[in-house]
Structures are given as structure tokens and as C-alpha cells.
N, C-alpha and C positions, 0 to 999 in steps of 0.2 A: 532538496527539491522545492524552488519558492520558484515565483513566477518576476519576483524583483531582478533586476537584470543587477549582474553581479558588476563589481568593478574591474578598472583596468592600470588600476594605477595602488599603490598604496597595500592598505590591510583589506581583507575579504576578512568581514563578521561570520557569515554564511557558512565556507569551507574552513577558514583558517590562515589561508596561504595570503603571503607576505611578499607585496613586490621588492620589498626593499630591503631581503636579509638572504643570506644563502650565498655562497660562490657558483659558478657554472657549472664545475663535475656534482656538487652536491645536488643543484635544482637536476641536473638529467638524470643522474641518479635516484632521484625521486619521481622522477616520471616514467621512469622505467618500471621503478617497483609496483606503482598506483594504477599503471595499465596491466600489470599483472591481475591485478586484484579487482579488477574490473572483470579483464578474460578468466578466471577464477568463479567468480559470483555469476557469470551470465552461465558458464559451464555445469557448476553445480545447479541453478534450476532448471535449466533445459533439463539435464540427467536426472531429477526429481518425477515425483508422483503424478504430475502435468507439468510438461512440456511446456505446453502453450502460456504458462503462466509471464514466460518472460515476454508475451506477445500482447498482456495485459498493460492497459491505459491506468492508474486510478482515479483520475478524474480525464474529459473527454478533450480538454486542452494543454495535458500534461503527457510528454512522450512516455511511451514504456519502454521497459529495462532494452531490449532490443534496438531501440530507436535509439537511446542515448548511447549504447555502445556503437551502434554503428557511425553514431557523429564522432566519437572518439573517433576511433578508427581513421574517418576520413578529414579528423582534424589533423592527426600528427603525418597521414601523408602528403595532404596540402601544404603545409608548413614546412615538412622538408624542402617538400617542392620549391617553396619561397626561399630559404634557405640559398638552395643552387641559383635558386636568380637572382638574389641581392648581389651575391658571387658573383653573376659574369655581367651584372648590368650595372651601370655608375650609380644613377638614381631608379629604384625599379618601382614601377607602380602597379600593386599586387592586384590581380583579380579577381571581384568578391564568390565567396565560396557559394553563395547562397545556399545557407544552411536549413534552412525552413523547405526552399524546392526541393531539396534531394531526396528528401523525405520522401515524398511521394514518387517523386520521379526514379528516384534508384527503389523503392519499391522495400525501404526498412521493413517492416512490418512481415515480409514475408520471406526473407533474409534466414538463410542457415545457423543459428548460435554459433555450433561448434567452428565454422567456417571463420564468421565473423569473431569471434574468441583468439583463434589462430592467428590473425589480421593483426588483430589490436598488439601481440606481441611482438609480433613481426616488424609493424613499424613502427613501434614504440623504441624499437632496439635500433631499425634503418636511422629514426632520424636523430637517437642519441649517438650516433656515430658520426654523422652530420655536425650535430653539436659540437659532442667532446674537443675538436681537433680545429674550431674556431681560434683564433689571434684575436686580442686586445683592440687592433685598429679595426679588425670584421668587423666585431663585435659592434662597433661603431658606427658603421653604416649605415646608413639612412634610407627607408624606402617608404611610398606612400599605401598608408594602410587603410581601409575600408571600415574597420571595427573600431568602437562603436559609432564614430564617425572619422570622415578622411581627416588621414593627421599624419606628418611623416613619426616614424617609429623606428630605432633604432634596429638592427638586428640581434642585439642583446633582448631587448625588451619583446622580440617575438621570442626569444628563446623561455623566458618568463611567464610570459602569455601563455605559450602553450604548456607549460608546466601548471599553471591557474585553470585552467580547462579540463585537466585530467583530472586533478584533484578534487577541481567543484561536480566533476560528473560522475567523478567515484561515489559522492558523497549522493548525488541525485540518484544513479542503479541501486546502491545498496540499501537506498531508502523507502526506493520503489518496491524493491523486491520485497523487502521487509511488510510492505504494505497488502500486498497482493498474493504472496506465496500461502498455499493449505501448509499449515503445522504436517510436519513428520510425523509424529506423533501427539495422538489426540489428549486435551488435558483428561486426567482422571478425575473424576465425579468425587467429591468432597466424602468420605464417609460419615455415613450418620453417627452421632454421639452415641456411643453404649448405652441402655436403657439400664436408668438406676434401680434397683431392686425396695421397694416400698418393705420397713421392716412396720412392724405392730407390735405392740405390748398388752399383754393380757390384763 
């Protein structure tokens, strides 16, 4: 969870993830697993002691755990999306998602967990299907992309993108939650030291 805009090319210090190591079934396969584990951790606090905890900010310019899943969410069904248009368009030039608007306009913050939990696996799974059954030459195609600035982008390289995006947001929810969530249980109060018994000699 940093406010540094992560990269798009190369090593991410930040998450970990690696544009330049992995085969294609491994990076979906990993984004399959990481959006689990997103839909997991937003499920288990919703189902905690407050609810609402997943609806918490911890600072007032940092999304909460709900906000980031639900960018998930609508990142890997955008990107399917793109996906089918790189497909039926020679050179496609992608629409930007604006990720910042939706926020308010689709109304995250007041969004179902469980619903949105549900979502995130669902098209984690749609658009590793998407994925998996790309060709070498797909994979190659070129469309102009919006993030972080217009650049063309291969369709390989959105398939990696969006593998960097689960990954880095996993790492943003479970850090938030971390941050924000009441303990289950409360720490236990240190016991006082045994009182030593003063001996005397006559």
C-alpha cells in the first residue's frame, strides 16, 4: 500500500512481481490464485467482528480494502474485455478505464463484500480462460494503451499487466486490512512478577 505508482515494465521492488520471468499458463495461474486470496481476505473481514472494517480508509487518500477489491474486480473484467478486442480489431485502441471515476461513480465504498468477493473469482477465472488459449502470434499484437501513458502494448504484455495488478493489490488489501481490522482476540495483560518473599535472620 504506497502511494508510488508502481511500474510497468521490469521488477516491482514493491510487490515482487517480475515482468520479465514466468510462461503464460504460470503468470494466469497465478492470478487466479492471488484473486482468490483477495476474495478470501475481503470475506473473512466482512464475516469478522465489524463488518464495516473493510469499508475503512487508513489514511483519507488511501483506498479501503473494499475499494481495492472492487478495482480488482473491474480490472480483470476490463482487460478480458480488451482481450476480445485486440482479437477482432487489427490495431485496437483501448478505452481508458478511469480508475479513480468509478470509484465514486460505481459507488465502491457502499458495494456488497460478499458480492464483490464472488466477482473477483469469477472473472479472475473468465479472463484466465481468455488467456490460457492465446497463440504466440496473439500474443503479439499490438494495441494502444492508455496506462501509464499512451504506448502501443503488446497483448502479451497486457496479459502481465494484469497479473502485476492482482498481485500489487493483493499486497495493498491485506495490508490495509492488517491495518484497520479490531484483533479477534484481545492481547492478554502481562502478569505481574510473583512477589518475592523477604526472608530475615535473627
Amino acid at each position: 500500500m504506497t502511494k508510488q505508482q508502481p511500474p510497468v515494465d521490469g521488477y516491482c521492488e514493491q510487490c515482487g512481481f517480475n515482468y520479465d520471468t514466468g510462461d503464460l499458463q504460470g503468470t494466469v495461474t497465478l492470478l487466479i490464485r492471488q484473486a482468490a486470496d483477495c476474495s478470501m481476505a475481503l470475506t473473512k473481514a466482512a464475516a469478522g467482528p465489524d463488518p464495516n472494517v473493510v469499508r475503512l480508509r487508513p489514511e483519507p487518500d488511501v483506498w479501503s480494502a473494499i475499494e481495492y477489491a472492487c478495482h480488482v474486480r473491474d480490472v480483470l473484467e476490463t482487460q478480458r474485455h480488451r482481450i476480445a478486442q485486440c482479437l477482432a480489431e487489427d490495431r485496437p485502441v483501448y478505452a481508458p478505464m478511469d480508475r479513480t471515476g468509478r470509484v465514486k461513480q460505481l459507488k465502491y465504498e457502499d458495494q456488497d463484500p460478499m458480492e464483490v468477493a464472488a466477482a473477483l473469482v469469477r472473472f479472475a477465472r473468465e479472463f484466465g480462460a481468455a488467456a490460457r488459449v492465446l497463440t504466440p502470434p496473439q500474443l503479439g499484437k499490438l494495441g494502444l494503451y492508455n496506462y501509464p501513458v499512451r504506448a502501443p502494448r503488446t497483448l502479451g504484455w497486457i496479459i502481465r499487466h494484469t497479473a502485476h495488478e492482482i498481485q500489487h493489490h493483493r499486497l495493498d488489501l491485506i495490508t490495509i486490512l492488517a491495518e484497520v481490522e479490531p484483533p479477534i482476540v484481545s492481547k492478554a495483560k502481562p502478569e505481574p512478577p510473583p512477589a518475592v518473599e523477604e526472608t530475615t535472620t535473627d
